[in-house]
DRENVEX-379739 format. One record per residue (C-alpha): residue in one letter; chain; x, y, z. Coordinates in steps of 0.2 Angstrom, whole numbers, plus 5000, padded with zeros to 4 digits. Example, Ala and Ser with C-alpha at 12.3 -4.5 7.8 and 13.67 -1.06 7.14 Angstrom:
2
[node 'A'; 'A'; [5062; 4978; 5039]],
[node 'S'; 'A'; [5068; 4995; 5036]],
This chain:
93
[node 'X'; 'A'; [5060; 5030; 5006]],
[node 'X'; 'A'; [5064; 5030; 4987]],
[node 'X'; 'A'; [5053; 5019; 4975]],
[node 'X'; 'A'; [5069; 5006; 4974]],
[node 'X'; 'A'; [5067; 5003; 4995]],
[node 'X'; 'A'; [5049; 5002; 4991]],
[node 'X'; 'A'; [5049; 4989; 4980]],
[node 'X'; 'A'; [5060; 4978; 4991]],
[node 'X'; 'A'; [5052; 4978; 5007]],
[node 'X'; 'A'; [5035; 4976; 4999]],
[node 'X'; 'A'; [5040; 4962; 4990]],
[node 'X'; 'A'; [5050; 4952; 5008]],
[node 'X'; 'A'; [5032; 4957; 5017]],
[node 'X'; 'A'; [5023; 4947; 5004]],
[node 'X'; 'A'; [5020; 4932; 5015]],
[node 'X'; 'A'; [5008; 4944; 5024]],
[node 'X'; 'A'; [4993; 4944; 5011]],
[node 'X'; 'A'; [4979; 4931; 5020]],
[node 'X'; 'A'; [4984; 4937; 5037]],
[node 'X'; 'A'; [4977; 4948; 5050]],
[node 'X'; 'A'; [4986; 4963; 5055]],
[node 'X'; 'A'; [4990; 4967; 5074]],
[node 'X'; 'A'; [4976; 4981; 5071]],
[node 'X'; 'A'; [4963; 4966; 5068]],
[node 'X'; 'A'; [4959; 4969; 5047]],
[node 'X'; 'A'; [4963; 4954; 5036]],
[node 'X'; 'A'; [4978; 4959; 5024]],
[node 'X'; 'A'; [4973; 4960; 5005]],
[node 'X'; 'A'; [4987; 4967; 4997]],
[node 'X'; 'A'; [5003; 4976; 5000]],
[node 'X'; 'A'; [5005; 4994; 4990]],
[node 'X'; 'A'; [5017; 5007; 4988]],
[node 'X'; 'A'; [5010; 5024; 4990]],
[node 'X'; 'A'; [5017; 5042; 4990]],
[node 'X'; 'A'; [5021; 5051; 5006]],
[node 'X'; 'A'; [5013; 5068; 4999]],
[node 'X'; 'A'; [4996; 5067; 5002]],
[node 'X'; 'A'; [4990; 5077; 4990]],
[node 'X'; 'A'; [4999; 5064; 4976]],
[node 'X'; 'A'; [4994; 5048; 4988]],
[node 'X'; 'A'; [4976; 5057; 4984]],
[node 'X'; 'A'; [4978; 5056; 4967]],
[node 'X'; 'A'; [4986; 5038; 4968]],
[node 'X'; 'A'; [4970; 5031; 4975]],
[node 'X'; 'A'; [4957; 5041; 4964]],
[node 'X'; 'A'; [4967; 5029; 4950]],
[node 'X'; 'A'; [4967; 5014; 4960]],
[node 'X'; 'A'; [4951; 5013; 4965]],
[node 'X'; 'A'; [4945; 5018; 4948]],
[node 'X'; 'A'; [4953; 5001; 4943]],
[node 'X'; 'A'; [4971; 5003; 4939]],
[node 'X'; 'A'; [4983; 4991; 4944]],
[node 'X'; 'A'; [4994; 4999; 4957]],
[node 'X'; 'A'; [5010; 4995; 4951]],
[node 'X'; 'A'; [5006; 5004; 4935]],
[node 'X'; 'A'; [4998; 5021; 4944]],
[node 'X'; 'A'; [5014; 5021; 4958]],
[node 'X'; 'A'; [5026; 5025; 4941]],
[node 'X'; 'A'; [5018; 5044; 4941]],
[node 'X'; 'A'; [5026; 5048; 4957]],
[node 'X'; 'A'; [5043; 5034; 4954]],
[node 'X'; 'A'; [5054; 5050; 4959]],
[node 'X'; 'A'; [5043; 5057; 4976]],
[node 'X'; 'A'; [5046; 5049; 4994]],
[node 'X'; 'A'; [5036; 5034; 4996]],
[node 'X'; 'A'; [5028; 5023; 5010]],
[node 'X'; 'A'; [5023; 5003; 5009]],
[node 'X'; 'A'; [5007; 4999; 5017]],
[node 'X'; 'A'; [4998; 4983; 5020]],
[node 'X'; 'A'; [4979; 4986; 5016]],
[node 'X'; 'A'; [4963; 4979; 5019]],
[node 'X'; 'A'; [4954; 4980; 4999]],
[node 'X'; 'A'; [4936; 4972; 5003]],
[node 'X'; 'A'; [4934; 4987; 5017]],
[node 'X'; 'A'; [4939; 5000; 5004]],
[node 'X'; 'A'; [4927; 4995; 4992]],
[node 'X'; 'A'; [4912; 4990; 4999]],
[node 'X'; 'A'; [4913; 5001; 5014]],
[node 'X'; 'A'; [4924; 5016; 5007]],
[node 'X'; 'A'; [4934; 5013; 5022]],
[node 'X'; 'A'; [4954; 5012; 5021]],
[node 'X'; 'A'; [4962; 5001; 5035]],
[node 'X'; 'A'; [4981; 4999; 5032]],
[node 'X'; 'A'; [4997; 4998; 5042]],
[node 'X'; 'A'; [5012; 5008; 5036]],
[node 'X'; 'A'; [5027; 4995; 5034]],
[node 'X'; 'A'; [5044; 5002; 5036]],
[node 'X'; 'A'; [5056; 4988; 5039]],
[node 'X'; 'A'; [5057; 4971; 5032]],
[node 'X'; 'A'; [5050; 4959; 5036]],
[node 'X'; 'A'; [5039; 4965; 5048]],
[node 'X'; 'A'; [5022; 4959; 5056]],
[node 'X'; 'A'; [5008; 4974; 5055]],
């Protein structure tokens, strides 16, 4: 989806921060990450260097994006990224 989609259904799926997902991980934050891996791999080498998201996300404005709903406190004191991929709005992950 383009970066403009993105940013709409991430903002109508806010009300799922502080819940669980469907998948049993407490929802942290809601993100919008590139499709490519290889650019969704350097999207997280910046975020979890400590850049805000929305700030590393304008690199890659003009690529194919995805919204996920992620779980922060696994992926930083276990290195382990659970997240559900949100395609439609709003949406229960």
């Amino acid at each position: 989806m383009k970066c403009e989609e993105a940013i709409k259904i991430r903002a109508m799926n806010g009300h799922l921060i502080g819940t669980m997902s469907k998948n049993g991980f407490m929802i942290d934050e809601i993100i919008i990450v590139p499709s490519k891996t290889e650019s969704r791999n350097k999207f997280f080498a910046q975020f979890l260097s400590g850049k805000a998201p929305e700030s590393v996300i304008e690199l890659f404005q003009n690529e194919d994006m995805q919204v996920w709903a992620i779980d922060k406190k696994n992926l930083y004191e276990s290195n382990i990224l659970f997240f559900v991929n949100i395609t439609n709005t709003p949406n229960k992950p």
